[in-house]
Backbone as a chain_set.jsonl record, in Angstrom:
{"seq": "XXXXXXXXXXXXXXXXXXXXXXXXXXXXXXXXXXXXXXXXXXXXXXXXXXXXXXXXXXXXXXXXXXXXXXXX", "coords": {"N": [[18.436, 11.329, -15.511], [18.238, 13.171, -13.76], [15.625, 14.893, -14.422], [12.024, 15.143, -13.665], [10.252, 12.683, -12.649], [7.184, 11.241, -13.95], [4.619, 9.616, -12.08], [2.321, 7.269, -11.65], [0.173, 5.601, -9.611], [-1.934, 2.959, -8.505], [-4.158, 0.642, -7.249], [-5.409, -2.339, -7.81], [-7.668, -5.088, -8.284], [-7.693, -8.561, -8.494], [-8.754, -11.662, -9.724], [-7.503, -14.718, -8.568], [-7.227, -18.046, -10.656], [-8.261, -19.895, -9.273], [-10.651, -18.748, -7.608], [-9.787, -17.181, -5.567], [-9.428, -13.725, -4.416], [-7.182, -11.254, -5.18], [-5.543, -8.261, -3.811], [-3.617, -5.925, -5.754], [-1.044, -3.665, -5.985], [-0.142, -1.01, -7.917], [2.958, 0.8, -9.5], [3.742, 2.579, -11.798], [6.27, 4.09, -13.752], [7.805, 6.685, -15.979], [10.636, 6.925, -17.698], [12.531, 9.63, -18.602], [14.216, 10.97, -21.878], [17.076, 13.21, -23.007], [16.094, 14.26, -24.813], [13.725, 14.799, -23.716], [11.585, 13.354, -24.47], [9.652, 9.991, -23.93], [11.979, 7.483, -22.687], [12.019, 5.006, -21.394], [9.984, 2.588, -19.146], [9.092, 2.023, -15.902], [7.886, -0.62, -14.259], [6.125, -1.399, -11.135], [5.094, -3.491, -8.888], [3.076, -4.905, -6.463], [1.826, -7.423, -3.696], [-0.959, -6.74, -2.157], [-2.265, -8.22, -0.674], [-2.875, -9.028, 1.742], [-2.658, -6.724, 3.722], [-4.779, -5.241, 2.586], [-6.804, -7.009, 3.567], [-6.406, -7.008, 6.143], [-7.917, -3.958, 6.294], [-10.064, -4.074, 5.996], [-10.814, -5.728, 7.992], [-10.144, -4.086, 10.376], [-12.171, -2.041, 9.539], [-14.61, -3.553, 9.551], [-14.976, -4.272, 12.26], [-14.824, -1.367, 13.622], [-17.2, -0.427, 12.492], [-20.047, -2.235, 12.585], [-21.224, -4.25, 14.721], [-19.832, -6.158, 17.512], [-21.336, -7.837, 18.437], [-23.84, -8.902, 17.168], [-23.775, -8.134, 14.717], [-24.77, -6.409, 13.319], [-24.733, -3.064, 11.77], [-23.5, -0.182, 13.438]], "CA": [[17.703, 10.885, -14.347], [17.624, 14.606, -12.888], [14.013, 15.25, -14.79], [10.89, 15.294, -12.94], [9.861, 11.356, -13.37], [6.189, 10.955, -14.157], [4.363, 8.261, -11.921], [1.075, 6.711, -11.394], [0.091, 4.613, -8.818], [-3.104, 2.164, -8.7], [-4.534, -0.851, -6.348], [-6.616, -3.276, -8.525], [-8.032, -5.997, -7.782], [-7.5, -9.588, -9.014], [-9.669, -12.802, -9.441], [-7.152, -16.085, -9.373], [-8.403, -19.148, -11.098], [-8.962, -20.557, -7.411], [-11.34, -17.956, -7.358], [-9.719, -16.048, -4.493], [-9.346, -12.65, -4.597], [-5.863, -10.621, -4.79], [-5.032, -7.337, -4.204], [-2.237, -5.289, -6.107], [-0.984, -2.261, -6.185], [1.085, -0.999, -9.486], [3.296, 1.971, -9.785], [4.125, 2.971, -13.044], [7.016, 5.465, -14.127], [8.242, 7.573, -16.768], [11.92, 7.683, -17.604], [12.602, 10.354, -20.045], [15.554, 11.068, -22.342], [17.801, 14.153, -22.811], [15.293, 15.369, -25.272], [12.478, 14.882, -22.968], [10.834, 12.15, -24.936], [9.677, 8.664, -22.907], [12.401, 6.212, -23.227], [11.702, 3.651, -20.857], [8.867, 2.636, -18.669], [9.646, 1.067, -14.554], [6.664, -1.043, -13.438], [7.11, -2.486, -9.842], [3.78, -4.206, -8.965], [2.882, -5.405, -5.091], [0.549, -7.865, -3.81], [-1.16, -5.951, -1.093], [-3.608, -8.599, -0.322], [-3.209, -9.459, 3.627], [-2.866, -5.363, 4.29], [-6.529, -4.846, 2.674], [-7.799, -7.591, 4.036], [-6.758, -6.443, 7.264], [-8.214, -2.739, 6.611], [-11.374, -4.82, 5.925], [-11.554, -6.399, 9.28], [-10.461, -3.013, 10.83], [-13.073, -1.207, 9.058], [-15.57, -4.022, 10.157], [-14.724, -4.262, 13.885], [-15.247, -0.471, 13.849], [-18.47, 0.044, 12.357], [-20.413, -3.282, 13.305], [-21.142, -4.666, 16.565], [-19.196, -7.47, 17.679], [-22.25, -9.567, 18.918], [-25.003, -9.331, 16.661], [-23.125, -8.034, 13.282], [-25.228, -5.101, 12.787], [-24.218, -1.269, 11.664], [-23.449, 0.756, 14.882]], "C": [[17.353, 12.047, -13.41], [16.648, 14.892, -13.46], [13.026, 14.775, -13.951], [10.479, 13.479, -13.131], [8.403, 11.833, -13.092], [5.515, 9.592, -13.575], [3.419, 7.886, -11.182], [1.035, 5.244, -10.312], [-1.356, 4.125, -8.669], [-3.028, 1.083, -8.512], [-5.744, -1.186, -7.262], [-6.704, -4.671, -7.723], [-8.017, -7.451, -8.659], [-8.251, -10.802, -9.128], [-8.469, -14.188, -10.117], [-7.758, -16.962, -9.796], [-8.937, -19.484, -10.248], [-9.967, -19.963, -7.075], [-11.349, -16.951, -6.42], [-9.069, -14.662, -4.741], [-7.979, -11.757, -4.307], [-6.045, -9.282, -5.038], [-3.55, -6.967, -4.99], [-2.385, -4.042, -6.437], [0.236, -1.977, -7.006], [1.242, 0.192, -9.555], [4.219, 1.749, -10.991], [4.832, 4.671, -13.138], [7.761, 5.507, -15.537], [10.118, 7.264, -16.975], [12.095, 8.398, -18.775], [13.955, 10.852, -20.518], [16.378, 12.623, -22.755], [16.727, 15.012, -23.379], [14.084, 15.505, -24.88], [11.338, 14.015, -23.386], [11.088, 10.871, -23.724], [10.793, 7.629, -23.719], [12.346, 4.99, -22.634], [10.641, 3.611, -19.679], [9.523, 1.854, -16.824], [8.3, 0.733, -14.407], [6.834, -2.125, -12.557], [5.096, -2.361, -9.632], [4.272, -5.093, -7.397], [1.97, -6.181, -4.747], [0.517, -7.452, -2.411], [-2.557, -6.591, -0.363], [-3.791, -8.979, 1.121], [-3.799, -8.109, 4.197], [-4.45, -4.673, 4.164], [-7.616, -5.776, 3.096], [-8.17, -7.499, 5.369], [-7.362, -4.849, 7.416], [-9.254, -3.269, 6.614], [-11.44, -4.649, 7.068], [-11.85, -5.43, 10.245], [-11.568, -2.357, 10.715], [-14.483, -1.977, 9.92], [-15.859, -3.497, 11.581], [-14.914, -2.816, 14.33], [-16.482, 0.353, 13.748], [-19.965, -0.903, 12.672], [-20.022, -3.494, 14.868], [-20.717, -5.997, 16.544], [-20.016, -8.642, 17.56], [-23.391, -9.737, 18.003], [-24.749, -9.151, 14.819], [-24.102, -6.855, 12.51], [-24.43, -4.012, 12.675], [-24.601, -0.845, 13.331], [-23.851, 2.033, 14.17]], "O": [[16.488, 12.021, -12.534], [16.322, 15.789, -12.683], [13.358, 13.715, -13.422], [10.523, 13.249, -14.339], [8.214, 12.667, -12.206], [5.652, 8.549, -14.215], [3.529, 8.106, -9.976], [1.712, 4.216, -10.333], [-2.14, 5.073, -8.719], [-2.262, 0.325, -9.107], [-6.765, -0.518, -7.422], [-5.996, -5.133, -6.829], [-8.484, -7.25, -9.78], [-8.461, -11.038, -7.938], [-8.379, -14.602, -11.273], [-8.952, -16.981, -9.496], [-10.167, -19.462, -10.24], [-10.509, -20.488, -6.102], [-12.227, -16.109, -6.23], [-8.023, -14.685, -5.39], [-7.723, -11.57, -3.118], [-6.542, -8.888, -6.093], [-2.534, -7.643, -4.825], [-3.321, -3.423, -6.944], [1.339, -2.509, -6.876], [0.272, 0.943, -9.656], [5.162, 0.965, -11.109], [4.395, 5.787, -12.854], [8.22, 4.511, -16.096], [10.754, 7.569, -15.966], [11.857, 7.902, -19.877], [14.805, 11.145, -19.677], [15.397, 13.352, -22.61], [16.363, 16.083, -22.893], [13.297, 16.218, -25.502], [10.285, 13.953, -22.752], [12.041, 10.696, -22.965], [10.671, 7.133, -24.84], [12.594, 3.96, -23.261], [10.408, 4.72, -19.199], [10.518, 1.131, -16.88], [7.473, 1.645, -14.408], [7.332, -3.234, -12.749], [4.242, -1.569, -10.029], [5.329, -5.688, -7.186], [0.936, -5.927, -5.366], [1.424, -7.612, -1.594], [-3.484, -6.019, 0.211], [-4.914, -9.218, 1.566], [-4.842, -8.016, 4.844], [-5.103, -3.999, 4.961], [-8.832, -5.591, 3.068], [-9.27, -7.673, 5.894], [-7.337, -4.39, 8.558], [-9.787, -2.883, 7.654], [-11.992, -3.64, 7.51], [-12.896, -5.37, 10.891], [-12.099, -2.003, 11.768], [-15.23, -1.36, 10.68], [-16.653, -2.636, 11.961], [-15.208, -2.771, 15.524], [-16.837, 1.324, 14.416], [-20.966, -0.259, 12.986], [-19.167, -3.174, 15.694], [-21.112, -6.853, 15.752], [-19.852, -9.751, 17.05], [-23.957, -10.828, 18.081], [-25.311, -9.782, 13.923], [-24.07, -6.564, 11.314], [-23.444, -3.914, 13.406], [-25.549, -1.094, 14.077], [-23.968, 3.082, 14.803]]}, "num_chains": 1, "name": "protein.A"}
């Protein structure tokens, strides 16, 4: 477990049957064995869908105008 772990991280996007839209974000790691070969994989997986929906609104509310919904 003292080797360097190897580990990827990536937010996709989801379509439930309901048709509403989920974020997640999936980090994927490496564990490797004495002889430095992969022997096992960790994948921890988040649903990150309120947090981008609030960078959305942020993002909106900053580049739109409140009252008419145009680009500033």
């Amino acid at each position: 477990m003292q080797r360097e772990a190897v580990t990827v991280s990536r937010e996709t996007r989801f379509v439930r049957r309901s048709g509403e839209t989920a974020w997640v974000t999936a980090n994927l790691s490496t564990v490797s064995g004495a002889d430095g070969s992969v022997k096992h994989f960790i994948l921890q997986a988040q649903d990150v869908t309120e947090k981008t929906q609030a960078e959305d609104r942020l993002h909106h509310a900053a580049f739109y105008d409140a009252l008419t919904g145009l680009p500033n």
